[in-house]
N, C-alpha and C positions, 0 to 999 in steps of 0.2 A: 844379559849381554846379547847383543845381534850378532849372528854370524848370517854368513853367505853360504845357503843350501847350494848344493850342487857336488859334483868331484872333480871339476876342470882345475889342474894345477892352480891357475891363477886365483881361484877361489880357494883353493886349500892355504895358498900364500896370506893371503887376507886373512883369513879366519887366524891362523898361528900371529899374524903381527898386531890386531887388536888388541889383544892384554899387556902385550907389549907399549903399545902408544897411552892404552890406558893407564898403565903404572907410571909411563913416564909423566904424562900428567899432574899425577896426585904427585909425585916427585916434587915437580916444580910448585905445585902450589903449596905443600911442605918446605918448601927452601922460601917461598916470598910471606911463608906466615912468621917462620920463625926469621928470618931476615930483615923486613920489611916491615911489620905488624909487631915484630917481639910482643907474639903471645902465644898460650899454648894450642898444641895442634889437634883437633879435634875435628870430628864427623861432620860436625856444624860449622868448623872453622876454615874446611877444606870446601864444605856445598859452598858457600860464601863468598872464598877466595873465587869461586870456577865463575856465578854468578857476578859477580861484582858488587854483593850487599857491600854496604858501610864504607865504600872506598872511596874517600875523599877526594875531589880533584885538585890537581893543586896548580897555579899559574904558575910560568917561568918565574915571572919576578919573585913569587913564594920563593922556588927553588933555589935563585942564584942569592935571595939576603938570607937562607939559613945556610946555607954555602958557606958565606961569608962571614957569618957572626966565629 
């Protein structure tokens, strides 16, 4: 993990909220595997989600005729 050397408050702030933005990260790409992918959540499955492997594009019209169906 990067932190910011130094001891000026505003670097001490950054450094504590890092693992913070980091967790909430893996959060959400946990909520859009099992949500969105319905599949299980793994180390590979979370690189993937952050990366964009395998993620399909889909057009509007996709969108609104499974909407629809």
């Amino acid at each position: 993990m990067f932190l910011l050397v130094g001891l000026q408050e505003n670097q001490r702030q950054v450094n504590r909220l890092i693992p913070i933005w980091i967790r909430s990260i893996i959060r959400q790409c946990k909520q859009k595997i099992l949500l969105d992918q319905d599949k299980e959540v793994t180390v590979e499955a979370i690189k993937n989600t952050l990366l964009g492997v395998g993620e399909k594009k889909k057009l509007i019209l996709e969108i609104f005729e499974q909407h629809n169906r």
